[in-house]
C-alpha positions in Angstrom: 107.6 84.3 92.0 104.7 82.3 94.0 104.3 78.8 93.0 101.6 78.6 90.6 99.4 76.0 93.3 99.8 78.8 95.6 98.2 81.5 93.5 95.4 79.3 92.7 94.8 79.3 96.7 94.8 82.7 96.8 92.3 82.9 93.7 90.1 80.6 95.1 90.2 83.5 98.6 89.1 85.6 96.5 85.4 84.7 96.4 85.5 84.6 100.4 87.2 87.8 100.9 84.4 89.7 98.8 81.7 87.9 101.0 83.4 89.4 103.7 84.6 92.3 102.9 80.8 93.2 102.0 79.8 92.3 105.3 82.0 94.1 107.1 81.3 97.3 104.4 77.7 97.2 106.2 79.1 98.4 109.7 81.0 101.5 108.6 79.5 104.8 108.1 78.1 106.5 105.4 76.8 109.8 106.7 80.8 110.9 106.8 82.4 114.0 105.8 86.0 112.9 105.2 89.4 114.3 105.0 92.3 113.1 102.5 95.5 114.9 103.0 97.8 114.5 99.7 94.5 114.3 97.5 95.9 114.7 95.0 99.0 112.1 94.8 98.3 108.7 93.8 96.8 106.7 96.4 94.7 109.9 97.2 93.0 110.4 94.3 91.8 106.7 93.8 90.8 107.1 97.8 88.6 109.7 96.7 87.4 108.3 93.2 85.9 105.6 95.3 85.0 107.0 98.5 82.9 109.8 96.3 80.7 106.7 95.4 79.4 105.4 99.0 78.0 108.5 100.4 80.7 110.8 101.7 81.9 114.6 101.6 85.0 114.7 100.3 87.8 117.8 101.7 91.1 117.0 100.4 94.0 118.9 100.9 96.8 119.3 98.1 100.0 120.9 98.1 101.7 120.3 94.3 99.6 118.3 91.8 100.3 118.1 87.9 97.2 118.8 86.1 95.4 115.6 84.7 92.2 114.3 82.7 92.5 111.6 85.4 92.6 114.0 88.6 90.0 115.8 87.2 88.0 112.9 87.0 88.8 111.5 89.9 88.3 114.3 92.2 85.0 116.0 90.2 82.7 117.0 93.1 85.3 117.0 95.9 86.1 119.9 97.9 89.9 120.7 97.1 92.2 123.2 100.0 95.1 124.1 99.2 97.5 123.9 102.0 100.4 122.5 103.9 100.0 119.5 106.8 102.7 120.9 108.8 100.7 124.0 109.3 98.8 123.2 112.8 96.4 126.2 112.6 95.6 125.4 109.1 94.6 121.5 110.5 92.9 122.5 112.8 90.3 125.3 111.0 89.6 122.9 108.2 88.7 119.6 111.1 86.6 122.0 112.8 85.0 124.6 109.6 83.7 121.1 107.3 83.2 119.6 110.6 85.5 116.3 109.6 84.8 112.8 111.5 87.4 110.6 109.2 90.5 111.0 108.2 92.6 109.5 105.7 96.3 110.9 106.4 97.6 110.1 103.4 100.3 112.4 102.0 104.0 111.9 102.5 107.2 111.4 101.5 107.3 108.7 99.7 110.1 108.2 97.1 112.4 106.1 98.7 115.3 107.3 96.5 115.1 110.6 96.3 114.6 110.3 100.3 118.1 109.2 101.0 119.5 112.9 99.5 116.6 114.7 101.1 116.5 113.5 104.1 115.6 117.3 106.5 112.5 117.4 104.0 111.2 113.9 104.2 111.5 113.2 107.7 109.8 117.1 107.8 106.8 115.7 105.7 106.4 112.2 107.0 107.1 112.7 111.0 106.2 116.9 111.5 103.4 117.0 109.3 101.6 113.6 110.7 102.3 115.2 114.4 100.4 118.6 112.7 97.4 116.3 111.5 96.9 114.1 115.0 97.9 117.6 117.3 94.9 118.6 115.2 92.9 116.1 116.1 93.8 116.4 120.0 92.4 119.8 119.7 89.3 119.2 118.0 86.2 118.2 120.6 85.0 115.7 117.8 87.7 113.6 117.7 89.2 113.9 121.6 85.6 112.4 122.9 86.1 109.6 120.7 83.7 110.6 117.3 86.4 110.6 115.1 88.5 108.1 113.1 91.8 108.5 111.5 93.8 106.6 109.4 97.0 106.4 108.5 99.1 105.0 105.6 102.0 103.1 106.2 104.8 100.8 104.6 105.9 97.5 104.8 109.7 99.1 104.8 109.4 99.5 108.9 109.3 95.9 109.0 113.0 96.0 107.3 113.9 92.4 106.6 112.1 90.5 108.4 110.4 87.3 106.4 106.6 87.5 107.0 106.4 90.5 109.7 102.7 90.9 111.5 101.0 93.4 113.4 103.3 92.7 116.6 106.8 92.6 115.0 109.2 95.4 116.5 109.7 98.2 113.5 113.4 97.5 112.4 114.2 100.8 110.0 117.5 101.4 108.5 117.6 104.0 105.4 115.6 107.5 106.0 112.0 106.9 104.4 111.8 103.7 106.5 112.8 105.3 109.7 110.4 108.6 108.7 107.6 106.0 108.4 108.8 103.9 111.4 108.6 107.4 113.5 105.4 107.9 111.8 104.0 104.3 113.3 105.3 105.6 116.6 103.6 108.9 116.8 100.0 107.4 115.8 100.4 105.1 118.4 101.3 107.6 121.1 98.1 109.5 120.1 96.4 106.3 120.4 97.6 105.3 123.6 97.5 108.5 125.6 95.1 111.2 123.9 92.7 108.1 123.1 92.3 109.0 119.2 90.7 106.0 116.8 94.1 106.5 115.1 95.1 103.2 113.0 98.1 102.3 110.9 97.7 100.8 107.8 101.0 99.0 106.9 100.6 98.5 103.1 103.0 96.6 100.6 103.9 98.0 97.4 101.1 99.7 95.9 100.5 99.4 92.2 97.9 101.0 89.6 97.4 103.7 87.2 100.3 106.6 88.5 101.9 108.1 85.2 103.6 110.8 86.9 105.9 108.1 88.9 109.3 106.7 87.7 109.1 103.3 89.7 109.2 100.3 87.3 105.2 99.4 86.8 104.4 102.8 85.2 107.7 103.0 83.5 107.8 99.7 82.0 104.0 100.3 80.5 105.1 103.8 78.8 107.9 102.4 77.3 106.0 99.7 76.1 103.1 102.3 74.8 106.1 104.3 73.0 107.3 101.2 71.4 110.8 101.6 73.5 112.7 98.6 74.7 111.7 98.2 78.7 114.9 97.4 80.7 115.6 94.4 82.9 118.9 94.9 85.9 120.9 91.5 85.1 122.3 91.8 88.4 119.0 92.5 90.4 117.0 89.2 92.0 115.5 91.1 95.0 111.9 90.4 95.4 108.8 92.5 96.0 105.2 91.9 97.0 102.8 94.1 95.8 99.0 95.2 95.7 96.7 96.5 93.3 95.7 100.4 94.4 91.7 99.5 94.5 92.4 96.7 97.1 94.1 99.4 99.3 91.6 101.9 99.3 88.8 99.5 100.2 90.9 98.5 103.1 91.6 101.7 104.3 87.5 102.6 103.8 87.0 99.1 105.8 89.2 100.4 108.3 87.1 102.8 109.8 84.5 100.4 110.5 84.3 100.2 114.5 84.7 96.1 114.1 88.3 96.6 113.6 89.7 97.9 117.0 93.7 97.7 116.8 96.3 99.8 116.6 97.7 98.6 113.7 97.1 96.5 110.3 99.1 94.7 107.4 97.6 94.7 103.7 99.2 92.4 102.4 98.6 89.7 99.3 101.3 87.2 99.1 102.1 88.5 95.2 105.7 88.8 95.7 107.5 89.3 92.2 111.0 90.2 91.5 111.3 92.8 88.9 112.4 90.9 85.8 109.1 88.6 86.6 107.4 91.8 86.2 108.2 93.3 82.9 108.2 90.2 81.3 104.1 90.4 82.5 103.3 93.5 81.1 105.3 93.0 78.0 102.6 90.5 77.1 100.1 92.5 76.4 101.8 95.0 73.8 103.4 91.7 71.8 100.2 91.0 71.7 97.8 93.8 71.1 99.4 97.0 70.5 103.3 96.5 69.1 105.4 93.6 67.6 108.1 91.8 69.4 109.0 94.2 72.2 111.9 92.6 73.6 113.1 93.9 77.2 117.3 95.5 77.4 119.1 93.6 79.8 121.2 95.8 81.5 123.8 95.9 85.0 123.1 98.6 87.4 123.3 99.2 90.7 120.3 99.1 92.3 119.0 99.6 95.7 118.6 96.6 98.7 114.9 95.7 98.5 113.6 96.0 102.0 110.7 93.6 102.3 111.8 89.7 101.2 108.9 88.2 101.6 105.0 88.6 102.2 103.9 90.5 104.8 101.6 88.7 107.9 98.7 89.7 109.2 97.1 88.3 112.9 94.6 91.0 113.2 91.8 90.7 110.6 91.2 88.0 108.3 91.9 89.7 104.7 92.6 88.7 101.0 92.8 90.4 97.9 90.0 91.0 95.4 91.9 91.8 92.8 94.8 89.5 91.4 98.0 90.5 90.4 97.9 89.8 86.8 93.8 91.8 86.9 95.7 94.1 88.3 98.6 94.5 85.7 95.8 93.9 82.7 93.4 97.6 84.2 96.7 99.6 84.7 98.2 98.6 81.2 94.1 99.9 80.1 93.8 102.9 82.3 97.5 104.1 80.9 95.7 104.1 77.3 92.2 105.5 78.4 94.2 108.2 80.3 97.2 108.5 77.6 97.1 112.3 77.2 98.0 113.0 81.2 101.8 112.1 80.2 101.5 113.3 76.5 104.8 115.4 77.3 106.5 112.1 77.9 106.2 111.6 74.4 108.4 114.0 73.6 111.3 113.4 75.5 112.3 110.2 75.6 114.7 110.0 72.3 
């Protein structure tokens, strides 16, 4: 966990990052019509729930979505295709029918454990269908003379290891949804380099926020809480993770397509870096407090995974910090879980 002095630097950034951020808000766009592919995941629907606010058309493509007060929310007055990346033709009709100047490529393959038994399907996802979306792109006249912007979402996992990566740092992959993603990097910047797309990575760490379809530990630990279970801490696990609040990402990735940023590449990062016992001992808090009595975590062994990224991310390209703390953060998912409660009513059910 961060030293306490250092997260009273960051809070104090706080203030100066919203000054700036503002500023910088003021030189992109609003006259857009934009693209989300995988609207309807989780960083896709926030994307849209706040892009639908500052002036944009909204086409989103979705392939498999569970049904949700939240979505539906969320994605009210969007235009919603369904449809598959990987399908070039497809791309291509939908750029040039809603006439589309940004893109947010969004959707992949994301579930890191799941990835390392399905490994055809996501390097299929992650590397073919972000090859579909920029070949797209290529062949649309909008975007080849230089009219268009596209972004895409990346991890922190290409970086591998390495303590405080940047911008420049070589990729250094090792298990399949690093080295999809690390291909990923390499195929944007190829369309970048020699096509001459306004393609950008956005290397994100873990993202956190109201997801109640996910199994990670942030949305687990919170319904187990909510159901009045015992959440459960790994004994044997003292990896570390840094982490961002979902509403900090999707404002970068809006700031992004401002023509003040130029590079090929960018880190969001906020130097919250928590291990995971640090974690459920946080969000346990609040139902001790509010909702349950004495909740009291299971410690349990288990073998767990290698965390990838040790330590906070860098970033030499733009001058960036979070609006939104880590514990704001925890405190309007642990809310948005109650206000949104029936979207995993089933989950009720099935946990005993």
């Amino acid at each position: 966990m961060p030293e306490k002095e250092n997260e009273n630097v960051m809070e104090k950034m706080f203030g100066i990052a919203k000054e700036y951020k503002e500023m910088k808000k003021a030189e992109v766009k609003t006259d857009n019509n934009v693209l989300i592919t995988g609207l309807g995941g989780f960083v896709g629907s926030h994307l849209a729930n706040t892009l639908k606010d500052r002036n944009t058309n909204i086409v989103g493509i979705v392939r498999d979505s569970i049904p949700s007060d939240w979505l539906s929310d969320a994605l009210f007055g969007c235009t919603i295709l369904n449809g598959d990346i990987r399908n070039r033709d497809f791309m291509r009709r939908v750029i040039k029918h809603y006439d589309i100047n940004v893109i947010y490529h969004i959707a992949s393959f994301a579930n890191v454990k799941q990835a390392n038994n399905l490994v055809y399907e996501t390097f299929d996802t992650n590397v073919m269908g972000t090859l579909s979306v920029l070949e797209a792109c290529k062949n649309s006249r909008r975007f080849e003379q230089g009219d268009g912007k596209i972004i895409v979402l990346n991890t922190d996992k290409v970086y591998g290891e390495k303590l405080e990566a940047t911008e420049d740092d070589k990729y250094d992959w090792s298990e399949p949804y690093a080295t999809s993603k690390s291909c990923q990097g390499f195929i944007s910047k190829m369309f970048r380099e020699i096509y001459n797309l306004d393609v950008k990575s956005a290397h994100s760490c873990n993202i956190f926020g109201y997801d109640p379809f996910n199994d990670r530990l942030i949305p687990n630990t919170i319904k187990n809480c909510i159901k009045g279970k015992s959440p459960v801490i790994y004994n044997n696990d003292s990896s570390i993770r840094e982490y961002i609040y979902i509403d900090d990402v999707v404002d970068d990735l809006y700031m992004l397509t401002s023509d003040y940023y130029n590079k090929n590449a960018y880190n969001i990062n906020t130097g919250f870096v928590y291990n995971q016992k640090d974690i459920v001992l946080k969000i346990i808090e609040y139902y001790n407090d509010i909702n349950f009595e004495n909740i009291e975590p299971t410690y349990a062994d288990g073998k767990l995974p290698k965390q990838i990224q040790n330590e906070s991310m860098k970033s030499i390209n733009w001058n960036w910090a979070p609006q939104w703390s880590f514990d704001d953060g925890i405190r309007e998912t642990v809310d948005n879980f109650l206000i949104y409660r029936y979207d995993w009513r089933w989950d009720l059910f099935t946990y005993e």
